[in-house]
Backbone as JSON Lines, residues from 0, in Angstrom:
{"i":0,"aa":"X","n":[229.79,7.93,122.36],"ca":[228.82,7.4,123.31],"c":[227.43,7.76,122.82]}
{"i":1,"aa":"X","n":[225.91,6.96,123.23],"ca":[224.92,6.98,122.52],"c":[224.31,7.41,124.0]}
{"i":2,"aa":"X","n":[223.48,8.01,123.73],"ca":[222.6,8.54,125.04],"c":[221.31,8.69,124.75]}
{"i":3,"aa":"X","n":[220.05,8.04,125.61],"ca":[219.04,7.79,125.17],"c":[218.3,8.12,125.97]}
{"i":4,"aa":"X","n":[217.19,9.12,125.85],"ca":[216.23,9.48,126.79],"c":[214.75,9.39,126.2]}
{"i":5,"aa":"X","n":[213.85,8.44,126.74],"ca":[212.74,8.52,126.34],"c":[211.64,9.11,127.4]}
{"i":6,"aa":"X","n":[210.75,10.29,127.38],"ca":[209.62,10.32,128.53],"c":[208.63,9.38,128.04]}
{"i":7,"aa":"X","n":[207.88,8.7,129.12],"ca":[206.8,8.65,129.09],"c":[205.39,9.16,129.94]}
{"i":8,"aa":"X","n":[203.81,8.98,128.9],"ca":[203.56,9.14,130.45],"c":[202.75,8.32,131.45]}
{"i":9,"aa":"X","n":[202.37,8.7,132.22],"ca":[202.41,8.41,133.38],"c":[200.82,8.65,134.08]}
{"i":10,"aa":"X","n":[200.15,7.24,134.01],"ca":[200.37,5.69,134.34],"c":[200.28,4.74,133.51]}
{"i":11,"aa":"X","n":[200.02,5.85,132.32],"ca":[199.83,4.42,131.1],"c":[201.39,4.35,130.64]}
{"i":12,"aa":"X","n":[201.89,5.28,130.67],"ca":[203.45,4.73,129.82],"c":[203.27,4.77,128.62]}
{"i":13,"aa":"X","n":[202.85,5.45,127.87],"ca":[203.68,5.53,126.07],"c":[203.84,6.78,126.35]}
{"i":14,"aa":"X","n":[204.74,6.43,125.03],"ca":[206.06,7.45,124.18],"c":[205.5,8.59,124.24]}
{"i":15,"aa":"X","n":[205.62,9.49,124.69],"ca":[205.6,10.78,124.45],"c":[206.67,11.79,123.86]}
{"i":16,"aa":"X","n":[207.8,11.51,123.93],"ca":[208.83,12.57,123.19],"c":[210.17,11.39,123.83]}
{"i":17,"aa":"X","n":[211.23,11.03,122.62],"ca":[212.24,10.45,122.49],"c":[213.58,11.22,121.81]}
{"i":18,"aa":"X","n":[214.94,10.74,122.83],"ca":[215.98,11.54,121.71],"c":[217.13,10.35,121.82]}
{"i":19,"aa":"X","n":[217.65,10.45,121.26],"ca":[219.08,9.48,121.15],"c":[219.9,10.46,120.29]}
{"i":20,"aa":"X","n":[220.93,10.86,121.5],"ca":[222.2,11.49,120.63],"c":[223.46,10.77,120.72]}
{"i":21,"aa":"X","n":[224.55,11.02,120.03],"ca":[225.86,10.24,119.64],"c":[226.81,11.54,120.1]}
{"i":22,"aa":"X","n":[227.48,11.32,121.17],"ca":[229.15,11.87,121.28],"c":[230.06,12.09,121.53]}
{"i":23,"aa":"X","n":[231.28,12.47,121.26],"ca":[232.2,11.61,122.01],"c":[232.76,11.86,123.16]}
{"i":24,"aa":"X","n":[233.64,10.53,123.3],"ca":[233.7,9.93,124.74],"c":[234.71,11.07,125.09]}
{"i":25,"aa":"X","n":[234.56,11.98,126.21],"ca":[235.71,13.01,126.73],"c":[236.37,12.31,128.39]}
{"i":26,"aa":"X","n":[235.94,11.35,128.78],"ca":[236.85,10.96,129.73],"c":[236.64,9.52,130.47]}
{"i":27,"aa":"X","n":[237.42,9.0,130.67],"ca":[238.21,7.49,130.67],"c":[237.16,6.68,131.36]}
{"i":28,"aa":"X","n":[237.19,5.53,131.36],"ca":[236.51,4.55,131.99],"c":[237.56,4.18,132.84]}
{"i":29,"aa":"X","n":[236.17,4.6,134.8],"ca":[237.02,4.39,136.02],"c":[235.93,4.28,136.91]}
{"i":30,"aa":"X","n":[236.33,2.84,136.82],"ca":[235.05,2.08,137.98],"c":[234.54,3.1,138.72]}
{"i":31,"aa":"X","n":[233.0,3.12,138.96],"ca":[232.77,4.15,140.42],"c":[232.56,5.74,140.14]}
{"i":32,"aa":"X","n":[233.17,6.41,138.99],"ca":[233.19,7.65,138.25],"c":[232.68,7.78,136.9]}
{"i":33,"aa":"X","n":[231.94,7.04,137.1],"ca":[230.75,6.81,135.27],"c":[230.2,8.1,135.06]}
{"i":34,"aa":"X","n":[229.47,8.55,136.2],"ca":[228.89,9.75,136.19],"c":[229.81,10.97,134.66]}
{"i":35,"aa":"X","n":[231.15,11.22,135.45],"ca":[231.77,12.05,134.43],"c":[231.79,11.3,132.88]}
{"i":36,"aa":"X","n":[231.9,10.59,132.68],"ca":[232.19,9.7,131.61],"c":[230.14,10.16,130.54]}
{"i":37,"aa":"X","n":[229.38,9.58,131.64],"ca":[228.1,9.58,130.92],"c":[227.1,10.93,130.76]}
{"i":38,"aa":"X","n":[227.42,11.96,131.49],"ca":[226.62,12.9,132.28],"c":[226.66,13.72,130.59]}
{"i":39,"aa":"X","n":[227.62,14.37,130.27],"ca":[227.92,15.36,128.88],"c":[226.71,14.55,128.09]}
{"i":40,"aa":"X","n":[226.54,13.08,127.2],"ca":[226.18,12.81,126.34],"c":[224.61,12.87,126.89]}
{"i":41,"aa":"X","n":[223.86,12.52,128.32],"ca":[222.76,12.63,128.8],"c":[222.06,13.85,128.19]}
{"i":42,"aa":"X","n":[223.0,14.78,129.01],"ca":[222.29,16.06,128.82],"c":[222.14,16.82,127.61]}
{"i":43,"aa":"X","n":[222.93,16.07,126.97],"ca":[222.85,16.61,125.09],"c":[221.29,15.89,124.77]}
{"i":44,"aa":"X","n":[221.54,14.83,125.05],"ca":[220.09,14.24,125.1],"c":[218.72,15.08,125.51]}
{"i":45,"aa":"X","n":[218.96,15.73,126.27],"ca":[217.88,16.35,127.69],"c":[218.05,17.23,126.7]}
{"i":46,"aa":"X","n":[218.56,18.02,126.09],"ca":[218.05,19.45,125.98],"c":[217.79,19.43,124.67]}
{"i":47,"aa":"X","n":[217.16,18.54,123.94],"ca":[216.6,18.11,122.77],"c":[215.72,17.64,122.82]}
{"i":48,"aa":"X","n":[214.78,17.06,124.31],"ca":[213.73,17.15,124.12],"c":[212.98,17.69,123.95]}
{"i":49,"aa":"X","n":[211.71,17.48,123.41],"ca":[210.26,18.65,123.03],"c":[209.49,18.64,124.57]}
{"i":50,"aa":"X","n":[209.6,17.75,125.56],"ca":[208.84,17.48,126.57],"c":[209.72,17.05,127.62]}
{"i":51,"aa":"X","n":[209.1,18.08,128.54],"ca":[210.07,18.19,130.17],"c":[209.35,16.86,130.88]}
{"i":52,"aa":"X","n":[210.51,16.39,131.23],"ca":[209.95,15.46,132.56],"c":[210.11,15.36,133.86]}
{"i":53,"aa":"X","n":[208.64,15.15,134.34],"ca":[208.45,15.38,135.86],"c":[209.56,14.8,136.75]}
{"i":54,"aa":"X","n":[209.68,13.19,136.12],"ca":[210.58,12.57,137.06],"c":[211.73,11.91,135.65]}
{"i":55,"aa":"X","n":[212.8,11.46,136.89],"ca":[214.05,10.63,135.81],"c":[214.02,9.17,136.55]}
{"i":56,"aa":"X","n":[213.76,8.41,135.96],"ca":[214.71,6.92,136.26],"c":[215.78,6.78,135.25]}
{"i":57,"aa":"X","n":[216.85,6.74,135.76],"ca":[218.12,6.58,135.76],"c":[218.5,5.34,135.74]}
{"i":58,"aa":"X","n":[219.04,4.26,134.55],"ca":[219.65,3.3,134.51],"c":[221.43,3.19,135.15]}
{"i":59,"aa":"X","n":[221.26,3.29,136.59],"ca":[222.27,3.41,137.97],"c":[222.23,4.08,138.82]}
{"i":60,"aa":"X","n":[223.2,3.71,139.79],"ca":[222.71,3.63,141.27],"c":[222.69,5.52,141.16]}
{"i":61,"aa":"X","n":[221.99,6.0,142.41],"ca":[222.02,7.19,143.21],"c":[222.29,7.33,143.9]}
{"i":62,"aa":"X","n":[222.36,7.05,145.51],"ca":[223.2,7.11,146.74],"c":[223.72,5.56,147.05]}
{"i":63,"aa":"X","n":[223.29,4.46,145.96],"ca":[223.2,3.45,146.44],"c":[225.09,3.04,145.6]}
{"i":64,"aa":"X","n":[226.16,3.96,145.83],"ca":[227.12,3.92,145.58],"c":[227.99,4.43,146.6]}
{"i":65,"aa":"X","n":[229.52,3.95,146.6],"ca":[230.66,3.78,147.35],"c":[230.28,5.28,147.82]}
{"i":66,"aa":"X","n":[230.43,6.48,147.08],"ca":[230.7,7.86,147.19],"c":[229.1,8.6,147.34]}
{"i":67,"aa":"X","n":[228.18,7.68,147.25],"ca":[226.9,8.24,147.59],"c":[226.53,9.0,146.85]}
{"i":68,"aa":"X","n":[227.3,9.27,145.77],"ca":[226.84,10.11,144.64],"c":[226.81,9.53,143.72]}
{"i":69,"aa":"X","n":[225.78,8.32,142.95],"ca":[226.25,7.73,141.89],"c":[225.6,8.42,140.62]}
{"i":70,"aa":"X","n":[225.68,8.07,139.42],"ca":[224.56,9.05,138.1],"c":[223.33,9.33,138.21]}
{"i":71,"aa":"X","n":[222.27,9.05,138.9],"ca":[221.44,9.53,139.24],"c":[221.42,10.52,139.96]}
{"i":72,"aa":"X","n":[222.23,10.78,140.74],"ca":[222.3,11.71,141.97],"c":[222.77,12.71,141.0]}
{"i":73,"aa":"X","n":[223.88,12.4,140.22],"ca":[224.6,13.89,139.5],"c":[223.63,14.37,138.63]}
{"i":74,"aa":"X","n":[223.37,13.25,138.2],"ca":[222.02,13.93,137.01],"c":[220.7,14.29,137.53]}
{"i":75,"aa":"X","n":[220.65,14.02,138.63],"ca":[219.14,14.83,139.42],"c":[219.57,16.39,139.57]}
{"i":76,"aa":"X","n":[220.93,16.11,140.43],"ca":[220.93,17.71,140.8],"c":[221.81,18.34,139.53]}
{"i":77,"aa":"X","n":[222.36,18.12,138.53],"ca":[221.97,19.37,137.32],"c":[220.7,19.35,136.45]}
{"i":78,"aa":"X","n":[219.95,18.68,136.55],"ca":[218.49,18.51,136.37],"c":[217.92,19.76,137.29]}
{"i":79,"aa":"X","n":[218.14,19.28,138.29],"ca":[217.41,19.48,139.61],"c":[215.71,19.25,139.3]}
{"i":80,"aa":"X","n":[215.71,17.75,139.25],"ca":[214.62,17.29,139.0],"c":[214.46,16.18,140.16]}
{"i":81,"aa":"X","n":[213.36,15.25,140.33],"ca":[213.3,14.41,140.92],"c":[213.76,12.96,140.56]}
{"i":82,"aa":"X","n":[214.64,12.17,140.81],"ca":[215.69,11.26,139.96],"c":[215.55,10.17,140.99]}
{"i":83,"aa":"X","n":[215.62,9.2,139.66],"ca":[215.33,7.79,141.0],"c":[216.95,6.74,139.92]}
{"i":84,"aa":"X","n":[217.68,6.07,140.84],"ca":[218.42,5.12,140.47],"c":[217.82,3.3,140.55]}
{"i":85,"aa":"X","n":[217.98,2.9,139.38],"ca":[217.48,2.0,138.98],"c":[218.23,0.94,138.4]}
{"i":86,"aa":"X","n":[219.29,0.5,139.17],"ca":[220.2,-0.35,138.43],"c":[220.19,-2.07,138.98]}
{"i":87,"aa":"X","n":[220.84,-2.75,137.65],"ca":[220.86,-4.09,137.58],"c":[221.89,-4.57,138.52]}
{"i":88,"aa":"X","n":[222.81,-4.36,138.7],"ca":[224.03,-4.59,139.71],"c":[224.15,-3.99,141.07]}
{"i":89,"aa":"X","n":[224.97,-4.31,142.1],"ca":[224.77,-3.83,143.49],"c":[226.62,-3.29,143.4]}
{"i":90,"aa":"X","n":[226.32,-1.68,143.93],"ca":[227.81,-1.35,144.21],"c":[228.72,-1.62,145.18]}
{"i":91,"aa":"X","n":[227.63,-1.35,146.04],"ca":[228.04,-1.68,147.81],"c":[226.79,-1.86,148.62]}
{"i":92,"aa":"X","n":[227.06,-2.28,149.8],"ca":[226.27,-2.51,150.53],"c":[225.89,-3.82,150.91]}
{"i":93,"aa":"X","n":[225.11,-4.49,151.9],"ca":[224.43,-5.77,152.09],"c":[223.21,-6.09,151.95]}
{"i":94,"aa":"X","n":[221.97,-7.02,151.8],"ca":[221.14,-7.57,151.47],"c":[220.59,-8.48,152.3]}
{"i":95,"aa":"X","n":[219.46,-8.83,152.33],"ca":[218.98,-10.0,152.66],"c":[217.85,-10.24,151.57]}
{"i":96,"aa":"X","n":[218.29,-11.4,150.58],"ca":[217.12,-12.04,149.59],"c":[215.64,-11.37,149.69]}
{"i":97,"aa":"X","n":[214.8,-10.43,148.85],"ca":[213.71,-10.55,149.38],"c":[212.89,-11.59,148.51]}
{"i":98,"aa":"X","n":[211.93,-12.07,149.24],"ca":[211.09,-13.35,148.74],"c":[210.66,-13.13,147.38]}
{"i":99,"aa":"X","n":[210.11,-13.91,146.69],"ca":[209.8,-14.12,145.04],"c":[208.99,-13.61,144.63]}
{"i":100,"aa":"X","n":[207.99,-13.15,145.18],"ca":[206.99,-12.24,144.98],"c":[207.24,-11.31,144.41]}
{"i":101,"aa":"X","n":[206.26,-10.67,143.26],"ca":[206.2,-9.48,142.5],"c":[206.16,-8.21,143.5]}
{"i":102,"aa":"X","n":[207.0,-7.28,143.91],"ca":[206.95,-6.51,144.55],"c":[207.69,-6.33,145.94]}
{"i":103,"aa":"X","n":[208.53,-7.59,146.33],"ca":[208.81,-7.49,147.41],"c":[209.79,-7.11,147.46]}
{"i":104,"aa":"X","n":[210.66,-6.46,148.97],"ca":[211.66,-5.82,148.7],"c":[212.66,-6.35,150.06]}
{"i":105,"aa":"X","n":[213.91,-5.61,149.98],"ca":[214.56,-5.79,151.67],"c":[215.32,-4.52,151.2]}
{"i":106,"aa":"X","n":[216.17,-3.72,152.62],"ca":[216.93,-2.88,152.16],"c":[217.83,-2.9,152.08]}
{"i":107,"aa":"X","n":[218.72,-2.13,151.39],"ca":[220.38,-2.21,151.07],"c":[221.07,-1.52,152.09]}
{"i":108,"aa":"X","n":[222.07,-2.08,152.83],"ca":[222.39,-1.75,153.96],"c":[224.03,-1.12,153.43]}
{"i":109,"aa":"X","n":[224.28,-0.05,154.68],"ca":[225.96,0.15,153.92],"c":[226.49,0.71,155.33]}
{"i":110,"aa":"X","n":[226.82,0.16,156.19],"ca":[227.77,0.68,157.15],"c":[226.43,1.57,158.45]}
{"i":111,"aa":"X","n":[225.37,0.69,158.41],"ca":[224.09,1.44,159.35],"c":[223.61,1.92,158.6]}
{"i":112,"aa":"X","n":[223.69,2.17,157.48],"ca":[222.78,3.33,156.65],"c":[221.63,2.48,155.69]}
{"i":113,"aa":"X","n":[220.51,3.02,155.43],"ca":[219.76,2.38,154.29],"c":[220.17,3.41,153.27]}
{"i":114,"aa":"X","n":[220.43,2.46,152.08],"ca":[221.05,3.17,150.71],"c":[220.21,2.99,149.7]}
{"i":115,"aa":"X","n":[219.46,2.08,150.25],"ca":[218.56,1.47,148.31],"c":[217.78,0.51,149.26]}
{"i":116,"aa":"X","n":[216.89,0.02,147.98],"ca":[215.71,-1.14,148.58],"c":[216.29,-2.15,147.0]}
{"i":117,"aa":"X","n":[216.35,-3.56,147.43],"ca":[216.9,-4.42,146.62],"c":[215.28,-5.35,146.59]}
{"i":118,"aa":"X","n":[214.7,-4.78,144.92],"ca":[213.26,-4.98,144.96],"c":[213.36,-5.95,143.72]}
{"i":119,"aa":"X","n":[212.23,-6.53,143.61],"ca":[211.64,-7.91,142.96],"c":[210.62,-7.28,142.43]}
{"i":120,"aa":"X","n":[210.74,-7.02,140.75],"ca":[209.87,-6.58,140.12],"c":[208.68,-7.32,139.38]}
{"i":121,"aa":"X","n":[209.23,-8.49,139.25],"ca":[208.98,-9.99,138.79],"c":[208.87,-10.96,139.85]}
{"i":122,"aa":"X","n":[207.85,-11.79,139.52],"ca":[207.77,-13.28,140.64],"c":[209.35,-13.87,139.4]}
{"i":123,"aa":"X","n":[210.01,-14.46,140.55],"ca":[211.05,-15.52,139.79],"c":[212.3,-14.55,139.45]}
{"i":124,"aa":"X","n":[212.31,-13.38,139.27],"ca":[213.45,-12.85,138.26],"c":[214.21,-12.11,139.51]}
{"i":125,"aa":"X","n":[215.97,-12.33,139.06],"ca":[216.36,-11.05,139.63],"c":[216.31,-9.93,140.26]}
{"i":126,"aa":"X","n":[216.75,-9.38,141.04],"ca":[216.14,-8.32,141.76],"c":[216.99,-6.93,141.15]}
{"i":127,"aa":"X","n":[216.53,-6.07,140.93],"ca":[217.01,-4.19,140.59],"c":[217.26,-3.73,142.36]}
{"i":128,"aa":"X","n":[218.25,-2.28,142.0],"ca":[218.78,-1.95,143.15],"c":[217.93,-1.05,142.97]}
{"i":129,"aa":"X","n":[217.5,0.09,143.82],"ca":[216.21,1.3,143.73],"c":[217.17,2.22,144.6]}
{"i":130,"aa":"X","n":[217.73,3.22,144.65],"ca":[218.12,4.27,145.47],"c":[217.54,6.12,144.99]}
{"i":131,"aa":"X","n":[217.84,6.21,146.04],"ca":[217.76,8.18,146.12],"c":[218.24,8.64,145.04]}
{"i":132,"aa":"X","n":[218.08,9.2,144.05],"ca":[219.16,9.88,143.0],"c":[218.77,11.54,143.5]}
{"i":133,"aa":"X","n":[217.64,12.04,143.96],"ca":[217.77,13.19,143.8],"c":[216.19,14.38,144.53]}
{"i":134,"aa":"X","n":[215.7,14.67,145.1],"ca":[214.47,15.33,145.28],"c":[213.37,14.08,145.39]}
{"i":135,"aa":"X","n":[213.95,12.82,145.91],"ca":[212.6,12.12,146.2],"c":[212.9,11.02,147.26]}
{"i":136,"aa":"X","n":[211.87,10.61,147.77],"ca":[212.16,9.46,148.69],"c":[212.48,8.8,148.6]}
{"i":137,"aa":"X","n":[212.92,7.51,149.18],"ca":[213.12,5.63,148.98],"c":[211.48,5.26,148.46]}
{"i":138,"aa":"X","n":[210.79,5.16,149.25],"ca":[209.59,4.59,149.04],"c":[209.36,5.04,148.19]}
{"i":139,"aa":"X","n":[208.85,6.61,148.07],"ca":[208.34,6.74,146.45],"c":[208.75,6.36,145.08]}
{"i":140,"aa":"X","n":[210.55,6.35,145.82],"ca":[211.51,5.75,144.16],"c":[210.92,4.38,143.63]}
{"i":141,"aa":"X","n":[210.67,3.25,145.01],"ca":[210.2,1.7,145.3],"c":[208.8,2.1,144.55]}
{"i":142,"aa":"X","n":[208.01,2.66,144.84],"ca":[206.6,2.61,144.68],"c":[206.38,3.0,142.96]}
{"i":143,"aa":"X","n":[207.35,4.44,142.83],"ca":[207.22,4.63,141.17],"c":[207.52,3.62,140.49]}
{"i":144,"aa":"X","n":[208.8,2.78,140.66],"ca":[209.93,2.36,139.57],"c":[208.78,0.56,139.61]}
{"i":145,"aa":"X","n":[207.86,0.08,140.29],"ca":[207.18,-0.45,140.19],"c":[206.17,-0.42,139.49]}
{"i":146,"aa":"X","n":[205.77,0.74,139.4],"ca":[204.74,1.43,139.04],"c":[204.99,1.44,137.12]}
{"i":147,"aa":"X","n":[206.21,1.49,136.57],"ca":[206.76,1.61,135.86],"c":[207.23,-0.03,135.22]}
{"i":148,"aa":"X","n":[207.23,-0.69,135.78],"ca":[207.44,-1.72,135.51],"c":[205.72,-3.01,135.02]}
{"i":149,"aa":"X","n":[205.73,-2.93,133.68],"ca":[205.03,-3.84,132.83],"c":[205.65,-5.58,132.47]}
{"i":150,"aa":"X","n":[205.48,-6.24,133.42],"ca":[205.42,-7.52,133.01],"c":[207.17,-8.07,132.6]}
{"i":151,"aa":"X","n":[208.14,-6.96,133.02],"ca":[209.43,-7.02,133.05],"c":[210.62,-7.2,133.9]}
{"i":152,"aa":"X","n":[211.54,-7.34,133.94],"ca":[212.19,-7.01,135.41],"c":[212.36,-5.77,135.0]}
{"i":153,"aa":"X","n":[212.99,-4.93,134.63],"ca":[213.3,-3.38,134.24],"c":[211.78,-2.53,133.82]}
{"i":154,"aa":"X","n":[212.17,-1.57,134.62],"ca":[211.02,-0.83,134.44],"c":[211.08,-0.25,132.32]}
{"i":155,"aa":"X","n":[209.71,0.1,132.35],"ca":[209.63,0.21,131.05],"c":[210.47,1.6,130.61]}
{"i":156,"aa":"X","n":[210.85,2.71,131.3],"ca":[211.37,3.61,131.03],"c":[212.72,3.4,130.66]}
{"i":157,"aa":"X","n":[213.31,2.46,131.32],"ca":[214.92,1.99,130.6],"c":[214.57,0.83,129.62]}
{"i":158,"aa":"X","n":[213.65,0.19,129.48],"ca":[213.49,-0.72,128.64],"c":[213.42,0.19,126.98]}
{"i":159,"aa":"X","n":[212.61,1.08,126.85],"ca":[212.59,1.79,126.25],"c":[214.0,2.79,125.48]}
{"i":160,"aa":"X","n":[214.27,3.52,126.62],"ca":[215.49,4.0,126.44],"c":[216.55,2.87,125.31]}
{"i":161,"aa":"X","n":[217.06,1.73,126.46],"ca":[217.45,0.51,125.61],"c":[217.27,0.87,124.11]}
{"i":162,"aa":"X","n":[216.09,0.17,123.59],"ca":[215.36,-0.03,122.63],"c":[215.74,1.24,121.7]}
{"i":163,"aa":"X","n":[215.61,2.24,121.71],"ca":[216.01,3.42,121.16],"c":[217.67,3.93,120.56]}
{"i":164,"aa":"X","n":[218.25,3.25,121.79],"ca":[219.75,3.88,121.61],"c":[219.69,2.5,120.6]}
{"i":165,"aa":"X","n":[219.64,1.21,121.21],"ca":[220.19,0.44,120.47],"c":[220.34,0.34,118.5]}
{"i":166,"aa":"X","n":[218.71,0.93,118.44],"ca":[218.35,1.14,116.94],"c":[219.37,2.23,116.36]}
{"i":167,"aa":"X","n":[220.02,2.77,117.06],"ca":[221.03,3.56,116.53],"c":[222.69,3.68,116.42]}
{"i":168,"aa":"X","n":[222.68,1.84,117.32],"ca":[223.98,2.11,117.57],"c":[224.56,1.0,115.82]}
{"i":169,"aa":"X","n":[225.14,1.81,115.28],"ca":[225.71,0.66,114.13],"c":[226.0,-0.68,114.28]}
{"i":170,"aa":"X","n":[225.62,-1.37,113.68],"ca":[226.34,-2.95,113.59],"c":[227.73,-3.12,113.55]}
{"i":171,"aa":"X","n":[228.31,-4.15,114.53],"ca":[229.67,-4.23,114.74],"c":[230.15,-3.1,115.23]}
{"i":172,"aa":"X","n":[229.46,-2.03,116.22],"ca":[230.29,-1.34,117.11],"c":[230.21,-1.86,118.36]}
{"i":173,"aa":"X","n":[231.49,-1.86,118.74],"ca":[232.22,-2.09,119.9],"c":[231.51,-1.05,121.02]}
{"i":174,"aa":"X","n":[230.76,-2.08,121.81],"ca":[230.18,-1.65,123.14],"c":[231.4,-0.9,124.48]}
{"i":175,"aa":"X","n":[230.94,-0.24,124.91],"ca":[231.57,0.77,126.05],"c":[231.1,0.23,127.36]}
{"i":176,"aa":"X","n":[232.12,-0.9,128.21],"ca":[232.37,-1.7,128.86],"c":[231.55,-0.77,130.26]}
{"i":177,"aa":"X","n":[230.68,-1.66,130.86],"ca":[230.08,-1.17,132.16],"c":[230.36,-1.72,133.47]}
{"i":178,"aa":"X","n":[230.12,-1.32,134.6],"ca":[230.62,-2.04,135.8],"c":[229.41,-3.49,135.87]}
């Protein structure tokens, strides 16, 4: 497994300290339990950086999962940092469309509960799920992970990340199947 952590900072966003480590996979792919699967290769990552970071966006959900604990959440609290979940897919919960507008949002609903804000980072594009991962609010997660976002749907901190692991993953390796 390739694990990619880039900081940046913050409000301009460049690179300040990058790691991408490689290793292996110690336990199974099982919908819903990624956390164990991804968490080992993260933190090999994390403790190779030269530069601590204030906050994490997390490419997946944080409370905005079945068990309310999704990888953000696990990786905030052995961090014990402030962790925001930032994912492309919805685990659970309900919606109502929010309008097209750059910035607009509705919340992710799960049985009475608000779990996430299902936000529009882009006029026109797709919407990202935003939840709690760890030591921070909804709004502030909504307000940063915007904040973070340059002219993309994905904020630039996973865009980045991306970009990094990918340059390292060999040609013709077989990708590690995601929900």
């Amino acid at each position: 497994a390739f694990a990619s952590v880039v900081v940046l900072s913050f409000p301009d966003l460049q690179v300040v300290d990058s790691v991408v480590t490689e290793s292996p996979v110690r336990f199974p792919y099982i919908p819903g339990l990624l956390s164990f699967r991804e968490i080992p290769p993260l933190l090999a990552a994390f403790t190779q950086l030269q530069t601590e970071p204030d906050l994490v966006i997390v490419d997946g959900q944080g409370i905005a999962h079945p068990r309310r604990f999704g990888l953000a959440s696990h990786l905030g609290l052995i961090l014990d940092k402030p962790t925001i979940g930032c994912a492309k897919s919805r685990l659970c919960g309900q919606y109502e469309e929010p309008k097209s507008e750059q910035g607009s949002y509705t919340y992710l609903m799960d049985k009475g509960e608000v779990i996430g804000a299902v936000v529009r980072t882009r006029r026109n594009v797709q919407v990202v799920y935003i939840s709690i991962g760890h030591r921070i609010s909804l709004d502030s997660a909504r307000t940063l992970t915007l904040a973070c976002c340059r002219g993309y749907r994905l904020p630039e901190t996973t865009r980045y990340a991306h970009k990094a692991a990918s340059s390292k993953v060999p040609q013709n390796t077989p990708m590690i199947p995601t929900p």
